[in-house]
Structure formats: C-alpha cells, structure tokens
C-alpha positions as CSV (number, residue, x, y, z in Angstrom):
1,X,-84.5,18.6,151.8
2,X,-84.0,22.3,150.5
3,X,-82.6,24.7,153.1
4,X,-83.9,28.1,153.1
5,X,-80.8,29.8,151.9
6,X,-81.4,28.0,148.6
7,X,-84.2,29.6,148.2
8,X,-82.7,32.6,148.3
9,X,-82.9,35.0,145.1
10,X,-81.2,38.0,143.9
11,X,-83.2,39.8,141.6
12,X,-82.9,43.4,139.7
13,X,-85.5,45.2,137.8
14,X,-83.6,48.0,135.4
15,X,-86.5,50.2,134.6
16,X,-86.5,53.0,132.1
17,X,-86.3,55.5,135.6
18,X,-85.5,53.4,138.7
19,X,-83.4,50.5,139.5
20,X,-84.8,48.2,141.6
21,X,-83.1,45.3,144.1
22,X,-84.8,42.7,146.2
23,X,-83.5,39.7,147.9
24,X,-86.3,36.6,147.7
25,X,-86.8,33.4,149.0
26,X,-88.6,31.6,145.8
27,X,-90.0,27.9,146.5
28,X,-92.6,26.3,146.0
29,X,-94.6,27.1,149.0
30,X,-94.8,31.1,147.5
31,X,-92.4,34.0,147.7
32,X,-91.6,36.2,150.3
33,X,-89.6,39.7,149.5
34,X,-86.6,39.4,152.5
35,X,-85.3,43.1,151.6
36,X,-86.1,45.8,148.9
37,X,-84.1,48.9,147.6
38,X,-84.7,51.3,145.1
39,X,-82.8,54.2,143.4
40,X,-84.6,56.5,141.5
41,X,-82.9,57.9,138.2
42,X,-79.5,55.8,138.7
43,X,-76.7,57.0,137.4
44,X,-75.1,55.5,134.7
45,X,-78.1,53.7,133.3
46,X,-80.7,56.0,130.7
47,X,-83.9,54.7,129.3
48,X,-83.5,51.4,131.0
49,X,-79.9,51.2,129.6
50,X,-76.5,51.1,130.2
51,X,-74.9,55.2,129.4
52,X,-71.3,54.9,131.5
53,X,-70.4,51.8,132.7
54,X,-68.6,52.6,135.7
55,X,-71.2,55.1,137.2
56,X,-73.7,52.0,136.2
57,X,-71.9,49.8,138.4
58,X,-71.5,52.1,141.4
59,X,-75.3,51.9,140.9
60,X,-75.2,48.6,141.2
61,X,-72.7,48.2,144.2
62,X,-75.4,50.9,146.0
63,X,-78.3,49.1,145.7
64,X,-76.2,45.5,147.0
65,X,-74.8,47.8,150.1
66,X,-78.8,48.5,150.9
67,X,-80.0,44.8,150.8
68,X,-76.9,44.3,153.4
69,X,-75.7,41.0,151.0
70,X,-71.6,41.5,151.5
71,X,-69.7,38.6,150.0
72,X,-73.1,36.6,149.9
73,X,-73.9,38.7,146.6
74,X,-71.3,36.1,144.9
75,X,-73.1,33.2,146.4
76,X,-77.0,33.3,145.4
77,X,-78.3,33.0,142.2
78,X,-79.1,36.5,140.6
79,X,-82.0,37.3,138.1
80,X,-81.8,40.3,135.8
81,X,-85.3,41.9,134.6
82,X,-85.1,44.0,131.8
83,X,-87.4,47.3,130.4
84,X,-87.3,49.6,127.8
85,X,-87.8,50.0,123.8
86,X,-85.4,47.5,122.9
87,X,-88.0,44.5,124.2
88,X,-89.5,42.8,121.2
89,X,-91.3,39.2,121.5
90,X,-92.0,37.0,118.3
91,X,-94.1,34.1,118.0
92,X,-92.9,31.2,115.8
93,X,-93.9,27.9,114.7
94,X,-92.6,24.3,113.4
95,X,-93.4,20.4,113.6
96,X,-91.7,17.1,114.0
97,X,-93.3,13.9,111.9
98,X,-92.4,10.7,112.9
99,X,-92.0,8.2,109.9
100,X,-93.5,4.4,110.7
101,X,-96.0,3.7,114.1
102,X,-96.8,6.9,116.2
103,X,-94.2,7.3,119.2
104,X,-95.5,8.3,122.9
105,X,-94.1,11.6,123.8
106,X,-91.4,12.8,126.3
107,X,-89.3,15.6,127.6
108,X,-86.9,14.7,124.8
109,X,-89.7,15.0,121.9
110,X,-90.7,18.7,123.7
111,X,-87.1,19.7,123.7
112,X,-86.3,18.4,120.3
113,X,-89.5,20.7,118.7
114,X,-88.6,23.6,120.9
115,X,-85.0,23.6,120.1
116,X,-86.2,23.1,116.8
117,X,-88.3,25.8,116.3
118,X,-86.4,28.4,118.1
119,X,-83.3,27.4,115.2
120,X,-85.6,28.6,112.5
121,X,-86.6,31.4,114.0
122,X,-86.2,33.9,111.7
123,X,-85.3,37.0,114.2
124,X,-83.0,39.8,113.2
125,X,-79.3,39.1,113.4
126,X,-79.1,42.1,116.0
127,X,-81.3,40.2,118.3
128,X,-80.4,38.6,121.7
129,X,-82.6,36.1,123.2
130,X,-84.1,36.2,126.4
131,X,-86.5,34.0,126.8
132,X,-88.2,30.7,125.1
133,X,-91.6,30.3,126.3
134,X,-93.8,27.4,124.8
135,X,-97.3,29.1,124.0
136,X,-99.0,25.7,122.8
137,X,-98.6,22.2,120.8
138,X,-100.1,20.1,118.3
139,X,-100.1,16.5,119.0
140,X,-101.3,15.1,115.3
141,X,-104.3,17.5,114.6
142,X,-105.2,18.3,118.0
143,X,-104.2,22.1,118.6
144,X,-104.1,23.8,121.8
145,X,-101.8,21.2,123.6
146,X,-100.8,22.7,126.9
147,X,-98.3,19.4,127.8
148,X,-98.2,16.4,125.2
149,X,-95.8,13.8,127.6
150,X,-97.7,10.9,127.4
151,X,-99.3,10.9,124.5
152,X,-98.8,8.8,121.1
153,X,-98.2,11.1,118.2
154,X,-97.0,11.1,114.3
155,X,-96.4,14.6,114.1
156,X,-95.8,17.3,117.2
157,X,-95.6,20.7,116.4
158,X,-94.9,23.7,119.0
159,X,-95.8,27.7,118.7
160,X,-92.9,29.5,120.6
161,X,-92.8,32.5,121.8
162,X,-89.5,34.2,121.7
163,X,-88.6,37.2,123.6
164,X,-85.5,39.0,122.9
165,X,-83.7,42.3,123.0
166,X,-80.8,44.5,120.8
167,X,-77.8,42.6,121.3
168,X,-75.6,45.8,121.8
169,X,-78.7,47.0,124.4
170,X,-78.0,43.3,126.4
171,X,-74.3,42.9,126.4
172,X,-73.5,46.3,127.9
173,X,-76.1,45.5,130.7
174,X,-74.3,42.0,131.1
175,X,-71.3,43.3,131.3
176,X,-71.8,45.4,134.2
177,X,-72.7,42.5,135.9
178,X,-69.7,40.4,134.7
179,X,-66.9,43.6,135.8
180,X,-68.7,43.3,139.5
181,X,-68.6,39.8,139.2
182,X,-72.1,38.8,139.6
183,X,-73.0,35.3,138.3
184,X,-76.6,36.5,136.4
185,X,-78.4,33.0,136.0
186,X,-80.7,34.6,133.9
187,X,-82.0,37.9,132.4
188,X,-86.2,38.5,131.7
189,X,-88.4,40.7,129.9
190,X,-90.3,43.1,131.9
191,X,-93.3,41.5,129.2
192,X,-93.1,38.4,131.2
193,X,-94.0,39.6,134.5
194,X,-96.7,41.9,133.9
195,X,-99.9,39.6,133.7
196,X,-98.8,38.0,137.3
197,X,-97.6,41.5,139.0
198,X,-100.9,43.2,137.7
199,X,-104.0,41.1,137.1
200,X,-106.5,40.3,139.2
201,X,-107.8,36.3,139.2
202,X,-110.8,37.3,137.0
203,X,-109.2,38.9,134.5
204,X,-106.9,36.3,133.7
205,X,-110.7,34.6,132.7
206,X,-111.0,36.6,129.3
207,X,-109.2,38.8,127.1
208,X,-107.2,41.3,128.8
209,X,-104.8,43.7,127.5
210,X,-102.2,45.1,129.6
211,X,-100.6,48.4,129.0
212,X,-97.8,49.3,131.0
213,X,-96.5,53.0,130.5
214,X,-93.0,53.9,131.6
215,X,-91.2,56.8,130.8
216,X,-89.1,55.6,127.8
217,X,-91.6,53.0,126.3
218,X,-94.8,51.2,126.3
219,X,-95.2,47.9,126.8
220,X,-98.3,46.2,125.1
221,X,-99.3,42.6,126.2
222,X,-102.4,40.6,125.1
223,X,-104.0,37.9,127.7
224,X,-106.3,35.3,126.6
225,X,-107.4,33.2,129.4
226,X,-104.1,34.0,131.4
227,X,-101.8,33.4,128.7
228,X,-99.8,35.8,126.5
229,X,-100.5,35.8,123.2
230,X,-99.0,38.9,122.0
231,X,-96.8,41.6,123.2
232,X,-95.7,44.6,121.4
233,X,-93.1,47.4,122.6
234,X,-93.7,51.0,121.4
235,X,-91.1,53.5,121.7
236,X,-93.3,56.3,123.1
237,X,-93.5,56.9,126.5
238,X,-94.2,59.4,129.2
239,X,-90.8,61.4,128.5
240,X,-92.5,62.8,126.1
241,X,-94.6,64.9,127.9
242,X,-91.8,66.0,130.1
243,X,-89.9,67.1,127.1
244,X,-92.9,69.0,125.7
245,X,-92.9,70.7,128.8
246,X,-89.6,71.6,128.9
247,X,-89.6,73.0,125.4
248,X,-92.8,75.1,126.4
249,X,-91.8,76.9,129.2
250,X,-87.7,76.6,128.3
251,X,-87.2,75.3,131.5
252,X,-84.5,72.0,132.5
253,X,-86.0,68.1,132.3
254,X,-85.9,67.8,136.0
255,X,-87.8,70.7,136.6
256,X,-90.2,69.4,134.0
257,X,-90.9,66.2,135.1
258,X,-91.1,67.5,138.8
259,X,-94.1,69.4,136.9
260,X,-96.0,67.1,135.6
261,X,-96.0,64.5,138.4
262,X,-97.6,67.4,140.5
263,X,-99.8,69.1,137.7
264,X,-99.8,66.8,134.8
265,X,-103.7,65.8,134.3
266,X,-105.9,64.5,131.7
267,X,-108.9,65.3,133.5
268,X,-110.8,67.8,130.7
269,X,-113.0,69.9,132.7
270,X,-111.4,71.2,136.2
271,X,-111.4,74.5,137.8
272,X,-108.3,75.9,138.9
273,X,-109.4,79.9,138.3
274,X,-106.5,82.1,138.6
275,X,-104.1,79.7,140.7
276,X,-100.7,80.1,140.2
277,X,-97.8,77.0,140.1
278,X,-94.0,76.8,140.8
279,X,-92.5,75.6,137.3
280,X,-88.8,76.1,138.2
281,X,-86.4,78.1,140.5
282,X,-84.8,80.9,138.6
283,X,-81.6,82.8,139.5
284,X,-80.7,87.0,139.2
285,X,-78.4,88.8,140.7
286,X,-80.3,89.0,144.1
287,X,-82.1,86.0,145.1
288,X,-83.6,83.2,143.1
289,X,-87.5,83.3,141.6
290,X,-89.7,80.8,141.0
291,X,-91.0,81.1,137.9
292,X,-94.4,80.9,138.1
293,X,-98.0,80.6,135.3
294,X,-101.6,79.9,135.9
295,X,-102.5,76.5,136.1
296,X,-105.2,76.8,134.1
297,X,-102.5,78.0,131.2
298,X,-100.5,75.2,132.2
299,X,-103.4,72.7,132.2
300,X,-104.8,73.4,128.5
301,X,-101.2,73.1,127.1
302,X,-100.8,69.5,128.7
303,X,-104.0,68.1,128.0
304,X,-102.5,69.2,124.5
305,X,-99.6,67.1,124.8
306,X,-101.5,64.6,126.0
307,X,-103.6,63.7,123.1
308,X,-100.8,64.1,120.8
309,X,-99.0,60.9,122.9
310,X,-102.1,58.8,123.5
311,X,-103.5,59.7,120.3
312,X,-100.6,57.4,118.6
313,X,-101.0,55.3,121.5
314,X,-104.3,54.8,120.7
315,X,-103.9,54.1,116.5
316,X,-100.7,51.5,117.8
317,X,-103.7,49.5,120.6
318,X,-106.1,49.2,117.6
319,X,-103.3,48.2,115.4
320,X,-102.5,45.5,117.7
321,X,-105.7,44.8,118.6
322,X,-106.7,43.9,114.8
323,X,-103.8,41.8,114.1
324,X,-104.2,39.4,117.3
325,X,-108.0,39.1,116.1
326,X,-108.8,40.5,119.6
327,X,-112.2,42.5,120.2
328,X,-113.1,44.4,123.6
329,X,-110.4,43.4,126.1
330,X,-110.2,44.8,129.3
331,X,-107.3,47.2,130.1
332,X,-105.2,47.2,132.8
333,X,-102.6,49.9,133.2
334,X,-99.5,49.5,134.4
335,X,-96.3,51.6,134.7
336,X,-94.8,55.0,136.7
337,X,-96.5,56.8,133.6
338,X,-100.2,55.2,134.4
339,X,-100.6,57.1,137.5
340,X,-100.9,60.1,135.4
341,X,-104.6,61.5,137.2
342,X,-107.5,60.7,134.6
343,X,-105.1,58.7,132.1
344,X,-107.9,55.3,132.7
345,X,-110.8,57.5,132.2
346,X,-108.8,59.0,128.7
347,X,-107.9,55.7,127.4
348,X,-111.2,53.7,128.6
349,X,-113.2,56.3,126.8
350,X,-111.4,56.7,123.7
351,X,-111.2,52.8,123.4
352,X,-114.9,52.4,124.6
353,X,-112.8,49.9,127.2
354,X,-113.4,48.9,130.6
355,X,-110.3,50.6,132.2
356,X,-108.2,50.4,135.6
357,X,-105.0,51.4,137.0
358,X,-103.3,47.9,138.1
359,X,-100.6,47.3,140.8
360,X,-97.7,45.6,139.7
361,X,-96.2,42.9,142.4
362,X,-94.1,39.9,142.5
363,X,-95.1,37.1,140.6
364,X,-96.6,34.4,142.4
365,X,-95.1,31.5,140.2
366,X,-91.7,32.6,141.1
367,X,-88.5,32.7,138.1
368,X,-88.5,29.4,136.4
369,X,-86.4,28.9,133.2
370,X,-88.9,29.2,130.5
371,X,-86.9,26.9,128.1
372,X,-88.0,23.7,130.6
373,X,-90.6,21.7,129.2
C-alpha cells in the first residue's frame, strides 16, 4: 500500500515574472496543494530564464525555506515547469509494418513506434526535449487510435507530439538545480498544463483555443475535444507595453509596469476628464516629485500600444488558426498579461470569438511521464 509521503511532490513553475513552489500530494484519488510560495520578479532568473546562476539559486533556496522542506527537499521527487519564448512543440509521424500474419499489440509495439518516431524527428540540433506525448495511432487503416493494446495489426503508426526547448535555455535551468543538488525527475512545458489549469468541462467538448499571455511570451494552444493538437510560442508579450511606456514618459521599467497594472486599459471609450496619475517618484534638490499626466493622455497613448501588440497577436491567431484547419474556437485567456481590463472584449471582437478570462489551477490528472504508453 502507498503511504502518503510517497505521494508527496515537489514542484516549480519558472514563469517569465514569478517563481512559483508548491509541495503536493499527487495520487490517484486527486491532488491536494500541502504548501505554496511565490516570489515575484526573482532574482537571478529573466524572461523565465536563468541570468546569474548563483542569485538564481538563492531564489531557489528562498522559496524551499518558505515550503518549510529542510533536508526532505533531497528526498521527494521534484518536477520542474518551464515558460517563456524558448517553448516550441512539433508534431511528428511514422509506422511499423509487420511482414507475415498480423501481430496483437502491446506495450512493446507502442514503445517501439514511439521510440521510433521520436528518432526521426527532424527537430533542430539546438533543441532539448521535454516531453513525448502520443496524440493518436493507426492500427492498419483505422486512424484516431487512442490505445491499440489488444488489437491485431499489420501496420501501427503513431503521431507524436514533441515538446522541447533551446538546449542552452534548459541546461542552465538544470543546472541550478544540479549545484543545489535537487534530483529534478522531470521538467514540463507550461503548454502542457494549460488546458487542465484553465478550461472548464464544456470547453474541453469543441474547439478551444487557449491563449496564455505572460510578460515575455505567448503561448498558443489548440484544443479539439480536450486534446492538444497544436501549440505555438510567440515571442511577444506584455513587456512590451511596459517598455513602450517607459520610452514614452522616459521613466525606469519598474515604474512602468507599476503603471500599467494600475492604468493600463483597452477599454476604448472611458471618461477620466482631467484626472491626474502618479507615473514615477522624481528627485531635486528638495524633496522628491511625483511626476504626474492626465490619464486621459495616458490612456490614448496605451490603447496605442495596445493595438500595435495585439494587432500582431491577432495576424499570428489567424495564422495558426488556418494552418491547424481550425474555424471559430472559443478563447480562453490565460496569463499575468490577460488580466489586462477589456483585453477579452479586444481580442473577442477583433476575432469575432467568444472570449473569457480563464483561471489557471493545478491539473487534476496529476504529473505523469508522458513517454508511458
């Protein structure tokens, strides 16, 4: 019988502006969160990467003296979730024939296609690989297979899909772990999580497509019928309007992006009159000013901004929507970005969309290694 402290799971989410700890018992009965900590805009990681490894690691060390873990950190197996640009997921396909009388399938046939498959990949040599995830299989000319044990086939064929990351990007995040020696049992893409942390049971009926908007990227991934069929990883994000605003206004990117969480706003008619906002705190010789503009001003020059960003947003969706053969999906937003006030309404028109702000959560299935068949 499994004891609870089996169950037990480290896990760390490295987001593009927060690093993220929880400790997990995982089993089959569900998940339930034990302890959470969070550091916003860690030091040593930028854009969901690593920029000094030894700040990175006091990062680290932080958010393991929050969840209260001592020397048990060494004992429990540890998960690593990963976000950013560098996330890129490929689907790829390939088939076994079987010469003479058709052979009933097993675990060994699945692994043998999948191991297959992923060896002819052809990914970029600068790619490391995350995850394997098994989309569908042919068993002889039936397509759509979801699990073929059992059956008597002649030829099985598999479409993988393969989610990697820059192999410089990867190693220098492993190896934070490996100086604080931390056995990582395995590292995820943010991709994989979103349709569990962020969908509601009906959505996962039709076609969905989630967008999740961080600050250094933007994730898109394609649901049909609660299964990914495509994921692509722009590298446009909210920064971008934080850096417009500090160009603007020539003040510092912390003052800017304490601006636009309180200001930002795609919302095209409102009526701020002659109010008057805070964009930084200014020093002279006598006491420090804060300098101020109308928020009016403030509010034509973002909504500005803010077409500039979506409007490639908006050419990459229908990009991706015409290559996965998709028509009118339902969008979900997800991300720190997608709180953004009237960003659903913006998109959702633009895109002629139904369109909602989502919730991410913890899965509900748990981590399982996606290379099992």
């Amino acid at each position: 019988m499994t004891k609870p402290e089996d169950d037990k799971h480290l896990l760390f989410y490295i987001g593009t502006h927060h690093l993220l700890g929880l400790v997990a018992e995982i089993n089959g009965r569900g998940n339930r969160i034990l302890r959470a900590a969070e550091i916003r805009n860690p030091e040593g990681f930028q854009q969901g990467g690593i920029a000094q490894l030894e700040k990175a690691a006091a990062s680290i060390e932080e958010i393991i003296k929050r969840l209260e873990l001592g020397e048990e950190v060494f004992e429990i197996p540890a998960h690593v979730i990963l976000s950013g640009p560098h996330l890129k997921m490929g689907r790829f396909s390939s088939s076994i024939y079987y010469s003479g009388y058709p052979r009933m399938m097993t675990s060994r046939e699945i692994r043998d296609v999948i191991e297959q498959t992923r060896n002819v990949a052809l990914l970029p040599l600068d790619q490391w690989i995350l995850q394997v995830v098994p989309e569908s299989f042919w068993v002889n000319d039936i397509r759509g297979v979801e699990d073929p044990r059992g059956l008597e086939a002649k030829r099985l064929a598999v479409t993988l899909q393969i989610h990697s990351t820059d192999y410089a990007f990867f190693r220098n995040i492993a190896r934070v772990f490996e100086n604080l020696e931390i056995t990582v049992k395995s590292y995820y893409s943010k991709t994989c999580f979103l349709a569990e942390g962020a969908l509601k049971p009906s959505e996962k009926e039709g076609t969905t497509l989630i967008l999740d908007f961080s600050d250094g990227a933007t994730h898109l991934v394609l649901l049909r019928e609660g299964k990914v069929t495509a994921a692509r990883t722009l590298e446009l994000g909210s920064r971008f309007l934080t850096e417009q605003i500090a160009e603007t206004w020539q003040v510092s990117l912390r003052d800017a992006e304490r601006a636009k969480e309180r200001f930002g706003s795609l919302e095209p008619n409102p009526s701020y009159g002659e109010e008057l906002i805070p964009l930084a705190e200014r020093e002279n010789s006598r006491k420090n000013q804060a300098l101020q503009i109308k928020r009016s001003d403030f509010h034509q020059s973002f909504l500005k901004f803010g077409e500039e960003l979506l409007g490639k947003i908006e050419k990459e969706i229908k990009d991706f929507l015409a290559e996965a053969k998709a028509g009118n999906p339902s969008l979900v937003l997800t991300g720190s970005g997608a709180r953004l006030e009237g960003m659903a309404d913006y998109l959702g028109t633009r895109l002629s969309f139904p369109a909602r702000l989502g919730m991410p959560r913890v899965p509900e299935g748990g981590l399982q290694n996606s290379n099992d068949p």
